[in-house]
Backbone as CSV, one residue per row, in Angstrom:
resi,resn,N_x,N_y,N_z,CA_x,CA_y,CA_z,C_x,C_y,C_z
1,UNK,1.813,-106.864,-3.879,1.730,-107.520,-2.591,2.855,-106.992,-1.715
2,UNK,2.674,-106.389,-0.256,3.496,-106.439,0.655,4.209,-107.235,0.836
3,UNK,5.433,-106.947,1.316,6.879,-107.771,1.937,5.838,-108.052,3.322
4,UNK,6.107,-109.410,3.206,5.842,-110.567,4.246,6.572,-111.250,4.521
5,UNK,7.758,-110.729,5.983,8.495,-111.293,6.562,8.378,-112.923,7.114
6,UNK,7.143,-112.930,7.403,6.604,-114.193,8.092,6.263,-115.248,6.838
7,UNK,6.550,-114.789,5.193,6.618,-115.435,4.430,7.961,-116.366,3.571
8,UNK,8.261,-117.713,3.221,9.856,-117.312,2.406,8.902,-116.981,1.230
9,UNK,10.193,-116.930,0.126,10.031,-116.553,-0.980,8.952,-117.322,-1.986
10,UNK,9.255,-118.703,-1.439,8.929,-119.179,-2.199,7.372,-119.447,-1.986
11,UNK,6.484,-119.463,-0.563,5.268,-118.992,-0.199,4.782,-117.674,-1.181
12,UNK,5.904,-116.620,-1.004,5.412,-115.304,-1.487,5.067,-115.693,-2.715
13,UNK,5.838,-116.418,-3.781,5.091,-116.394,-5.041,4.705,-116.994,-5.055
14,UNK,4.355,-118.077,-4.555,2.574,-118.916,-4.407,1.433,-118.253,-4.459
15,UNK,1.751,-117.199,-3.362,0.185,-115.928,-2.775,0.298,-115.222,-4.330
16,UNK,1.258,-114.453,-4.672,1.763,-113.476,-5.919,0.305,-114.370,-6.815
17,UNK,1.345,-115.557,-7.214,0.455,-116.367,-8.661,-1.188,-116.509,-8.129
18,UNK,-1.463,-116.695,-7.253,-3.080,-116.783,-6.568,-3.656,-115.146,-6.959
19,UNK,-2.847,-114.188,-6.819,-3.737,-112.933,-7.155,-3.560,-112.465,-8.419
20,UNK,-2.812,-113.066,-9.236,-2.193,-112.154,-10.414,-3.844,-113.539,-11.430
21,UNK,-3.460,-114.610,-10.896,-4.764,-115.390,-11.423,-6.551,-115.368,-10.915
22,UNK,-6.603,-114.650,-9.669,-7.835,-113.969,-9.177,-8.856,-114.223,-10.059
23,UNK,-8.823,-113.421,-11.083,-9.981,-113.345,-12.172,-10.507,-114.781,-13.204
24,UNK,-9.073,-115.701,-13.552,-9.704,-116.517,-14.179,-10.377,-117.453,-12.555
25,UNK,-9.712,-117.790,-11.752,-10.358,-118.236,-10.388,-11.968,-118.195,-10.238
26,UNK,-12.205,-116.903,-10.221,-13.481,-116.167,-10.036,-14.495,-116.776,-11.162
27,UNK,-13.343,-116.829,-12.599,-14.838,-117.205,-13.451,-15.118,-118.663,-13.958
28,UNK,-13.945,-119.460,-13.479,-14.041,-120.814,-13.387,-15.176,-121.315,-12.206
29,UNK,-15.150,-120.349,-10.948,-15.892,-120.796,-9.775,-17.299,-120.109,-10.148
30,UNK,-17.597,-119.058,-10.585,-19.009,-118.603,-11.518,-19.600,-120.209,-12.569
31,UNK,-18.853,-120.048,-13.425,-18.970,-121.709,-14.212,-19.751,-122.712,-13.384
32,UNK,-18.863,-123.061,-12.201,-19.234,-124.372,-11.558,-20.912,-124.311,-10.845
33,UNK,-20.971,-122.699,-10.342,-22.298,-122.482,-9.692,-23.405,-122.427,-10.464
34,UNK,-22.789,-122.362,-11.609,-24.282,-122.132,-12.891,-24.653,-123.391,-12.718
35,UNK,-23.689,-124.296,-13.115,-23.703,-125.789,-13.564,-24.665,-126.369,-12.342
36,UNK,-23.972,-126.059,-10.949,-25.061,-126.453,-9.763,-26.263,-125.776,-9.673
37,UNK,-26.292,-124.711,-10.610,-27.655,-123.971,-9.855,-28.694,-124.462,-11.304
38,UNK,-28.427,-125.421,-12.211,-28.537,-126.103,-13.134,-29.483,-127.179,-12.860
39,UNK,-29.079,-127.596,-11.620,-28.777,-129.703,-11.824,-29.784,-128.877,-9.943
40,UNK,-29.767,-127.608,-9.086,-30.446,-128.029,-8.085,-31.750,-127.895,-8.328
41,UNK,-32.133,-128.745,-7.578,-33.771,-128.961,-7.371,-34.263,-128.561,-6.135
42,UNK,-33.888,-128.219,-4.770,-34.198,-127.855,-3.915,-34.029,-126.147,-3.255
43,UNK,-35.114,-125.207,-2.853,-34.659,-124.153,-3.560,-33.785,-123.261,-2.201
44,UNK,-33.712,-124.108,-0.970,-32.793,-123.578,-0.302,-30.982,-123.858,-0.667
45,UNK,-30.716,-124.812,-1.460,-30.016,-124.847,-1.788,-29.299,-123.545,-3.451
46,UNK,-30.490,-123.776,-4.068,-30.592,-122.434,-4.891,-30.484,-121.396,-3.939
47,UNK,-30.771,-121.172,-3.262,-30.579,-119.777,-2.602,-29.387,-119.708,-2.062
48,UNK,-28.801,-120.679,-1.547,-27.026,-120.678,-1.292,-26.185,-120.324,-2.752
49,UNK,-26.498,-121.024,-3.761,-25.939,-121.145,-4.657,-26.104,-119.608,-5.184
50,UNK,-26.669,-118.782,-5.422,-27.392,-117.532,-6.151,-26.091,-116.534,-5.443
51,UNK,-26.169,-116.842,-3.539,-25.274,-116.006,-2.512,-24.038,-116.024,-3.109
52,UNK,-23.451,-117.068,-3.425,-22.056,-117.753,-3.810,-21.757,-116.847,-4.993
53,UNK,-22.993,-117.189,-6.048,-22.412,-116.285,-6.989,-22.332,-114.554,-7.161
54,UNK,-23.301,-114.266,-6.448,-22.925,-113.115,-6.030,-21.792,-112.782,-4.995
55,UNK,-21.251,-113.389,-4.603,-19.893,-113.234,-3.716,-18.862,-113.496,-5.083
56,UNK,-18.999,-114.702,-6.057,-17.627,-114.608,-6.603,-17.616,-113.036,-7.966
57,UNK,-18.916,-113.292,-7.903,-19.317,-111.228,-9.048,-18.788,-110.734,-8.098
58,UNK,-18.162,-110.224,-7.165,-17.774,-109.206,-6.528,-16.613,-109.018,-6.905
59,UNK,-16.437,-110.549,-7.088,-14.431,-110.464,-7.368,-13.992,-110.390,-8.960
60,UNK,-15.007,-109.885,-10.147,-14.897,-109.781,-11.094,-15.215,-108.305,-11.454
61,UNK,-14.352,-108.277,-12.879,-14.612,-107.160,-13.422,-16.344,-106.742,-14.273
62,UNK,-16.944,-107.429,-13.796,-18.322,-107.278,-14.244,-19.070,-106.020,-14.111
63,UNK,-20.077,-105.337,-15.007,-20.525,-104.349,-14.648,-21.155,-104.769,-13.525
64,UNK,-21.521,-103.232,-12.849,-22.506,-103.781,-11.776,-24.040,-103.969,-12.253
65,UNK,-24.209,-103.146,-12.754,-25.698,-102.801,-13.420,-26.309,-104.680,-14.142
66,UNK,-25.273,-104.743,-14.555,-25.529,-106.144,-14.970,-25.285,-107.427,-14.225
67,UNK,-24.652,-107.128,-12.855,-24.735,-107.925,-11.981,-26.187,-107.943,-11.584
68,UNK,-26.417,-106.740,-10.935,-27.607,-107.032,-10.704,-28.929,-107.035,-11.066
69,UNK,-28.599,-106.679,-12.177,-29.750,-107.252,-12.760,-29.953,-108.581,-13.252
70,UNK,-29.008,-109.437,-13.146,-28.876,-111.188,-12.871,-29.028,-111.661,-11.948
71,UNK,-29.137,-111.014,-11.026,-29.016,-111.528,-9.602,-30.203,-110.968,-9.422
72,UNK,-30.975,-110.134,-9.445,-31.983,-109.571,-9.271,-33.538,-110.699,-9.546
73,UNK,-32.989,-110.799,-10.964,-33.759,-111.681,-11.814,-34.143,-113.306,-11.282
74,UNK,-32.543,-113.700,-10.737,-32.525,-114.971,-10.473,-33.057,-115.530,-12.010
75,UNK,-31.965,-115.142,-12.768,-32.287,-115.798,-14.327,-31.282,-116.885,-14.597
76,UNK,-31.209,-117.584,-14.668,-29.765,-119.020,-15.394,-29.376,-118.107,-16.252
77,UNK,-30.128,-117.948,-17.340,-29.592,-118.354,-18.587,-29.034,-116.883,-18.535
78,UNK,-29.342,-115.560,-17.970,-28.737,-114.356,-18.004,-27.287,-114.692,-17.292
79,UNK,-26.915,-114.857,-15.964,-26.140,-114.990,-15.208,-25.389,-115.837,-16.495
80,UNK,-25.278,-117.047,-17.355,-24.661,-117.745,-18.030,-24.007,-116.777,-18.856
81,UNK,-24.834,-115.976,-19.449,-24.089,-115.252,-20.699,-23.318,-114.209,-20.060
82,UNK,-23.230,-113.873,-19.116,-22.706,-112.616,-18.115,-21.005,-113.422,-17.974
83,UNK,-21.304,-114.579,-17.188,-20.099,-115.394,-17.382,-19.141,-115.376,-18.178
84,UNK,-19.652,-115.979,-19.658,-19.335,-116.276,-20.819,-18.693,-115.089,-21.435
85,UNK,-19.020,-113.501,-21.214,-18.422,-112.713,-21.236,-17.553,-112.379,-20.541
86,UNK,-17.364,-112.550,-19.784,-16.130,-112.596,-18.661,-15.097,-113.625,-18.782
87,UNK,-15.797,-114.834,-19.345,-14.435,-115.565,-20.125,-13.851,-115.503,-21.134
């Protein structure tokens, strides 16, 4: 991380610990969208939920090939085990 004058120190390692933890972030917030895309019943809301998780796969070390082909699919139970490897 850049020197950020407009930061003190003690901000700076706030931001620091937020990126150095990025990844578990990403797959705790993957987790939660399964769980909602689980429990929704309405399918515009599935379709938010599907976006989401393809936004937080971006921020993971996931293959791509296997991103999208979960996302492709719009499968639960694939996207779950994709996760689960990532945790």
């Amino acid at each position: 991380m850049a020197k950020r004058p407009d930061l003190t120190g003690h901000q700076r390692r706030i931001v620091q610990r937020y990126y150095d933890n990025l990844d578990t972030i990403s797959v705790q917030r993957l987790q939660e969208i399964v769980s909602d895309l689980a429990l929704a019943d309405d399918p515009r809301t599935a379709d938010r939920l599907w976006k989401r998780a393809e936004t937080a796969l971006a921020k993971t070390a996931a293959n791509d090939a296997e991103v999208r082909a979960a996302l492709a699919q719009r499968n639960l139970e694939s996207l779950a085990r994709l996760i689960a490897r990532l945790a």
